[in-house]
C-alpha positions in Angstrom: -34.4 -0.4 123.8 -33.5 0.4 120.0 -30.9 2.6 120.5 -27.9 1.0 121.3 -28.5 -0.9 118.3 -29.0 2.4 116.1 -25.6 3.6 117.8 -23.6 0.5 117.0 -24.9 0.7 113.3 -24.1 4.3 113.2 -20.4 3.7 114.4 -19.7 1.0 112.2 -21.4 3.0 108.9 -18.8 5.5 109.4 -15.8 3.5 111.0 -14.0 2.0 107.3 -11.4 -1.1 107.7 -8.0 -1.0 106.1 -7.6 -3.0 103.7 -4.9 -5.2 101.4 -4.6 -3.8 97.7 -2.8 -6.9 96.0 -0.5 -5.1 93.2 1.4 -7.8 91.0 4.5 -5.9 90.1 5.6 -7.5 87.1 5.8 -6.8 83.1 2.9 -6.4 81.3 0.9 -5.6 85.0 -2.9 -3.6 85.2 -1.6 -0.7 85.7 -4.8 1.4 87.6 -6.2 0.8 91.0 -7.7 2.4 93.4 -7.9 2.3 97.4 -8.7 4.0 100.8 -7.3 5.8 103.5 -5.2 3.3 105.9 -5.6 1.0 103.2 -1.7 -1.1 102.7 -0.6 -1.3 98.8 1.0 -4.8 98.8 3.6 -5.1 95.6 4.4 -8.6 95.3 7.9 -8.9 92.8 10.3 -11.5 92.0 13.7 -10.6 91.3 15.3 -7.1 91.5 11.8 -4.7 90.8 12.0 -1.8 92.5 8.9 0.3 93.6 9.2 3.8 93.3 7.2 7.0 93.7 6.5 10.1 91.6 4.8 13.0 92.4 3.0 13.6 88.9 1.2 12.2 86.2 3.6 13.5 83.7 6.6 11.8 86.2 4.6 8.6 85.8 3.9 9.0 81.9 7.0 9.6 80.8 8.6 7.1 83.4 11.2 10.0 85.3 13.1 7.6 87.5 15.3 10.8 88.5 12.4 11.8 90.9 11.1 8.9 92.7 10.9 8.0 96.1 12.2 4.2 96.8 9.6 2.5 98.4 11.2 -1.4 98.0 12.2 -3.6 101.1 14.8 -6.5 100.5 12.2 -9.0 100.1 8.8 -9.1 98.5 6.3 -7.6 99.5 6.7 -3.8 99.6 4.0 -2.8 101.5 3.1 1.3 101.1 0.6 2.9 103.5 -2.0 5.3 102.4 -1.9 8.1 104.6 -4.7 9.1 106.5 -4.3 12.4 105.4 -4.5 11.8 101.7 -7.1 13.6 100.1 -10.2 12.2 98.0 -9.4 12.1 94.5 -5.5 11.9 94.8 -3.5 10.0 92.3 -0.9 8.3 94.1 1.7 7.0 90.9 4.3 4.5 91.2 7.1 3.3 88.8 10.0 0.5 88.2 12.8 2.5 88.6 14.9 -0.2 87.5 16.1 -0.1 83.7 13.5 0.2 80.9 11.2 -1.9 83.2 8.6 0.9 83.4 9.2 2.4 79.7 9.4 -1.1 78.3 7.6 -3.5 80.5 5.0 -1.4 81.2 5.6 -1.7 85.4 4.0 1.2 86.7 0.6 1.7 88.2 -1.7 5.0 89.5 -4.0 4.5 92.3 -7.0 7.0 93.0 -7.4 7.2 96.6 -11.2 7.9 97.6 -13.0 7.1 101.2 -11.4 5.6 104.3 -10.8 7.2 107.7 -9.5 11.2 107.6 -8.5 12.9 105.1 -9.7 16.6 106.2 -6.7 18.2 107.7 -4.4 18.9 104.7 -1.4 17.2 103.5 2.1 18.4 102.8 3.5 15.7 100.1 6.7 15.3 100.2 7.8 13.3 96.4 6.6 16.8 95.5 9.6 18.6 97.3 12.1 20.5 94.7 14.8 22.3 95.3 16.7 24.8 92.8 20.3 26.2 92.9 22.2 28.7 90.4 25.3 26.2 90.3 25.6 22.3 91.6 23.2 19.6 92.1 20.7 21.4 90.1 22.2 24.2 88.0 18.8 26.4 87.6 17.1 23.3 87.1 14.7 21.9 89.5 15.4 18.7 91.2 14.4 16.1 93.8 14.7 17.4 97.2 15.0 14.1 99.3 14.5 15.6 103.1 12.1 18.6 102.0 14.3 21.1 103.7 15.9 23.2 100.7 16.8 26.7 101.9 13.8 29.2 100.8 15.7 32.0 98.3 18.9 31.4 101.5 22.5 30.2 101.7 21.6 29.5 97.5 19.3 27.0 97.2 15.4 28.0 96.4 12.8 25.7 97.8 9.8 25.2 95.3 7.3 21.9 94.1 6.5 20.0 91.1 4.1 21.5 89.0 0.6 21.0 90.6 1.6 21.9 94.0 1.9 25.1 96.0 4.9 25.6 98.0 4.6 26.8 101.7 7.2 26.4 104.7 7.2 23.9 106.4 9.5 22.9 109.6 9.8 19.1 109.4 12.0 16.5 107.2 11.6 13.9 105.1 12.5 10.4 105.2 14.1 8.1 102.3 10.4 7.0 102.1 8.7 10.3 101.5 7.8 9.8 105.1 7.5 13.0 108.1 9.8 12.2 110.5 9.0 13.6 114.1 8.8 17.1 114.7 11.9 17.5 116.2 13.4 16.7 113.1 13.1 20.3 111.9 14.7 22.3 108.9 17.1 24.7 109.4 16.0 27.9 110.2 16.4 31.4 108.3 17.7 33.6 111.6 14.1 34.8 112.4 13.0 31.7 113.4 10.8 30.5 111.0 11.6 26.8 109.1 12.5 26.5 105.6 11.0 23.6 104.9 9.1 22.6 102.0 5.1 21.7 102.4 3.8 21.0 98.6 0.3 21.2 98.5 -1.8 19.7 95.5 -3.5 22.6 94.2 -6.8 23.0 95.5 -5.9 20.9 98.5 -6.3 21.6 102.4 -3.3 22.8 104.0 -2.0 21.5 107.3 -2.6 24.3 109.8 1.3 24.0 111.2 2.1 25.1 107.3 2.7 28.9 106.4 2.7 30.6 103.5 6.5 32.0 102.2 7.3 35.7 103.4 7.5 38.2 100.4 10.4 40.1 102.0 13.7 39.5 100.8 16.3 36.7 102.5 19.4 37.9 103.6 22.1 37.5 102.3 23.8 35.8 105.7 26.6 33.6 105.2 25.5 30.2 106.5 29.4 29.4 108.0 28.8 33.1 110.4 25.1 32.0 111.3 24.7 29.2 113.9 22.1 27.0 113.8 19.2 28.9 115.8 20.0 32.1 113.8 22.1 34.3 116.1 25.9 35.3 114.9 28.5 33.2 115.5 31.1 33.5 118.0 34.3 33.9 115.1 32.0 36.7 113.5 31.6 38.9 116.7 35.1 38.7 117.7 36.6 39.3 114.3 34.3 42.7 114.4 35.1 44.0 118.1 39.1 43.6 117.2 38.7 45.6 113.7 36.7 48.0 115.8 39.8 48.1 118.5 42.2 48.4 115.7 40.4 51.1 114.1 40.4 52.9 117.7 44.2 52.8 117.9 45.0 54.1 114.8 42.8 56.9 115.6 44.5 57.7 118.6 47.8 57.1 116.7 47.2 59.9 114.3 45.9 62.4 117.1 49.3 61.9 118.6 
């Protein structure tokens, strides 16, 4: 007769409840927290303060609005979900990108993420995303990549993470969140049909099993405007190369004549 009891004790032991984290955004604000898995970071502002977040402490110290995900509605709240797949331990940092309201006012705040509801099957994090290019938007340096989808060592731009993570292909974008948007969303492919997308991974983190690690051999050197979307040539290219092969043919049989 005791074990249904037992059972329902058991299920609620493990079973957590998402909770509110009440975050006063404002100047001189507490600026550590912590929180679960499924748990909703509630930012309460007045005014213009925007919510945004980095991927590093070192982002977060030194207050880098450059690379932080927008994470403000148009009217207080801002309400940020912890994914389930967030790791124990993980810092998740958040800054004013507005002015010097994080250098100045102090409005910034890091959250350690421990307990909750998942957490096992590896986590791609997307704020970590860079992408670097020899010439414009990042001119060797790296920079933001907003939809995670930089071109892996292709068509010029390198795919690569903020230091911390370790980069692996991925095949999905992000949103203006730092959101995964469905899987049909997918990068662009390199012509063999693998994604160049870019899964950061927090060093010494689990890694989703849809992730790969980047080939070794070299990209080539395709131009992206002859290679259609799923990687096979494009119509233009093949019929410039069967009329030089014609013309080559009749100039042949020109100089047998």
């Amino acid at each position: 007769m005791m074990i249904f009891p037992l059972t329902l004790f058991a299920v609620l032991a493990t079973t957590s409840l998402a909770a509110d984290v009440e975050i006063d955004w404002t100047a001189d604000m507490v600026q550590t927290a912590t929180a679960q898995r499924g748990d909703t970071l509630k930012f309460t502002w007045a005014g213009t303060k925007p919510v945004g977040w980095v991927a590093t402490k070192a982002e977060f110290d030194s207050c880098v609005v450059t690379d932080a995900y927008d994470q403000t509605g148009m009217t207080s709240p801002s309400l940020v979900t912890v994914s389930p797949d967030t790791p124990d331990g993980t810092v998740l940092y958040f800054i004013n990108t507005r002015s010097n309201h994080c250098t100045d006012k102090g409005m910034k705040i890091a959250i350690t993420v421990n307990g909750g509801d998942g957490g096992t099957s590896g986590q791609c994090v997307a704020i970590a995303c860079r992408t670097t290019s020899s010439g414009p938007p990042s001119n060797g340096v790296p920079v933001r990549d907003f939809e995670c989808c930089s071109y892996a060592d292709l068509y010029g731009y390198k795919a690569s993470c903020a230091d911390g993570y370790t980069y692996y292909n991925w095949d999905r974008k992000s949103d203006s969140k730092g959101g995964w948007q469905e899987s049909s969303a997918t990068c662009r492919t390199d012509g063999a049909g693998s994604p160049d997308g870019s899964c950061c991974v927090a060093e010494g983190g689990a890694v989703p099993s849809v992730a790969t690690e980047p080939s070794d051999e070299e990209p080539d050197d395709t131009d992206p405007d002859d290679t259609d979307l799923d990687g096979g040539g494009s119509a233009v290219g093949l019929n410039l190369g069967a009329f030089a092969l014609a013309l080559t043919s009749v100039f042949m049989f020109a100089v047998v004549q």
